[in-house]
N, C-alpha and C positions, 0 to 999 in steps of 0.2 A: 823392252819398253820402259820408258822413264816417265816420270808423271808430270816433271816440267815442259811447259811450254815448246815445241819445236818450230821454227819458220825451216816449210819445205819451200826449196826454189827448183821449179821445172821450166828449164830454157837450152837451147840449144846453142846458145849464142854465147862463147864463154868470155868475152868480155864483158856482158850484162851479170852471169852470174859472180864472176868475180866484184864487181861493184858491186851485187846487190849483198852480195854475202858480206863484205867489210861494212856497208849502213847497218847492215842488221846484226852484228856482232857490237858495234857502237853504240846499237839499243840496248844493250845487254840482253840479249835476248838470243836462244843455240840454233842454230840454222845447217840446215844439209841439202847439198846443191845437186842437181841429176841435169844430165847433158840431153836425156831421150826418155819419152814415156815407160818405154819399156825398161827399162834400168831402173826408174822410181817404182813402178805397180809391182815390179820381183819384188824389192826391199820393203816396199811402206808398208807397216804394221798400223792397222786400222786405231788401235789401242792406244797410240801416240796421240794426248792433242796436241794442239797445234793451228797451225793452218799452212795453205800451199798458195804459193804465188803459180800462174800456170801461165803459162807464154800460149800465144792461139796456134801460132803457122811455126811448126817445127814438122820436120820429114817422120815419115812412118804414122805414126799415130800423133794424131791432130790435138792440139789443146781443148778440142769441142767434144772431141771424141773419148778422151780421158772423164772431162764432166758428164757425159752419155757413161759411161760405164759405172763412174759414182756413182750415179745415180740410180740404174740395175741393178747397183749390186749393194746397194745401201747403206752407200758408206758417206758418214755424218760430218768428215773432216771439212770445215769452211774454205772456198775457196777464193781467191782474189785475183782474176783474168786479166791480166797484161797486153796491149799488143798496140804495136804504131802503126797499127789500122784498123782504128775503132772507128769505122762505119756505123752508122744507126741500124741494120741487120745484125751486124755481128754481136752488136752487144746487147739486142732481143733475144737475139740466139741462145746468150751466153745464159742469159739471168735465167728463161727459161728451162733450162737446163742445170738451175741449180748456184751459178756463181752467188756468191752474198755483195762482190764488188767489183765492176771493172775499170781498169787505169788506163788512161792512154800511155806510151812511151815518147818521152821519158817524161817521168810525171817529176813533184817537187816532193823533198824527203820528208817535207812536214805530213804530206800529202799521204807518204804510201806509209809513215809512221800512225797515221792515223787510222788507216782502213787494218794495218793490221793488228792495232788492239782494239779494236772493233771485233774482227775476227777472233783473237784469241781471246775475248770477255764471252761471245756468242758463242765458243765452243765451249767452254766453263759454264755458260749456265744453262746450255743443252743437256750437255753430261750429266748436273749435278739434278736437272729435270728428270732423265730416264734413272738415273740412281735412283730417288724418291719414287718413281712410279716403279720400277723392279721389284725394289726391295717392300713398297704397299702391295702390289700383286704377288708375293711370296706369303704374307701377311694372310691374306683373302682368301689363299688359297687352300690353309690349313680348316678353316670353318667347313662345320659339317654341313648340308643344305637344310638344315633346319635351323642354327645357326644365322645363317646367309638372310632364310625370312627374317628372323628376328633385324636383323641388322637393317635390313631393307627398309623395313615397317618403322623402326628407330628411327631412319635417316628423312622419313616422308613426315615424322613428327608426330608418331603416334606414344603415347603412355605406356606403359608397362604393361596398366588395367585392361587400354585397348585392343593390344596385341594379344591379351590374355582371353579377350575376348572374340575378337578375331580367328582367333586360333583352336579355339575352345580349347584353352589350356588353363590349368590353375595359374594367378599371378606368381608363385611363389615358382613353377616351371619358367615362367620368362624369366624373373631376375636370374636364376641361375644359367639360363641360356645367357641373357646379357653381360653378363660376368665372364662368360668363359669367351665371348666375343670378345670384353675390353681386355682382358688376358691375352687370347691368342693375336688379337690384333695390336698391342703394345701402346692403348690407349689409358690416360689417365682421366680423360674428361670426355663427355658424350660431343663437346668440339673436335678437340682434336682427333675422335673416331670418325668424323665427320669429313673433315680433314686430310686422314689416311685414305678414307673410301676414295674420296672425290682425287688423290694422286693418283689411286689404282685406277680408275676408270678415265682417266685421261686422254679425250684425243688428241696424241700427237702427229702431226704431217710431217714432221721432217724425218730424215734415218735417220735408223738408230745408231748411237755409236757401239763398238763393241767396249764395252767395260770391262772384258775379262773376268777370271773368278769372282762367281756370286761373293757381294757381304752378306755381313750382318742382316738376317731378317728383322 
């Protein structure tokens, strides 16, 4: 797995994919071309960003059918639907299922240069979204649940005294609860612990991508 950008091309058609592979090497941009679904879903390492151009109507395994199994199986790779039969169903079909983009064939290079740094910015800042919400819920995770009150009561904008009181705890037990909070949660300022929580707790709809070995907490 390599950290730079990939454009995957899934088509069956090997004069499409040869054109499309020389425009997108022209982008300066690395591209890896598959004749059949089942030849890309062995190989493709979810880890890769990137993004995949998908042809719809190729034999075996359907280009709708590939975005149905994305989808199951929760893989976050952007995709950009191709096909010289973009009917108003099929390209319902598509998005439902997940596509970010679909092309008609043959589309203009400005056209498909645009949809895919589109795709490869939306898979960047997907990635670097579930990074931040990982690596905050790694964070979260170390607080003990009395900890967690404190935190909680913090975040709802209560005082020190409040929570001291709330709690019936001496104040001088919160500050030290709250300290070993902005400690183990690697906050300098009651913002940015603020901040950290609100990544951790993030609802995301899209898949997830796979990131590979945990970072840095």
């Amino acid at each position: 797995m390599d950290k730079e950008p990939t454009v995957f091309i899934l088509d069956d058609d090997p004069a499409v994919r040869q054109a499309l592979t020389a425009l997108i090497r022209s982008m300066q941009l690395r591209v890896e071309a598959f004749d059949s679904a089942g030849q890309f879903l062995d190989r493709f390492d979810r880890r890769q960003p990137g993004c995949l151009l998908l042809d719809v109507r190729m034999p075996g395994i359907s280009g709708l059918e590939v975005l149905d199994r994305f989808r199951q199986q929760e893989v976050g790779l952007p995709v950009i639907v191709m096909s010289a039969y973009g009917d108003v169903p099929m390209v319902v079909r598509a998005m439902k299922a997940g596509a970010l983009n679909f092309l008609e064939k043959p589309c203009r290079d400005q056209q498909l240069w645009e949809a895919i740094h589109e795709a490869i910015a939306w898979d960047a800042a997907h990635r670097c979204q579930w990074t931040a919400r990982a690596r905050a819920l790694r964070r979260l995770e170390r607080l003990t649940s009395g900890e967690r009150l404190v935190l909680r009561l913090l975040i709802d904008g209560y005082s020190n005294r409040s929570i001291a009181e709330q709690l019936h705890f001496s104040v001088r037990t919160i500050e030290v609860r709250r300290a070993k909070v902005m400690k183990k949660m690697k906050a300098e300022s009651l913002a940015e612990l603020i901040r950290i929580t609100l990544e951790a707790e993030a609802d995301l709809d899209e898949p997830q991508p796979d990131l590979g070995p945990a970072g840095a907490a």
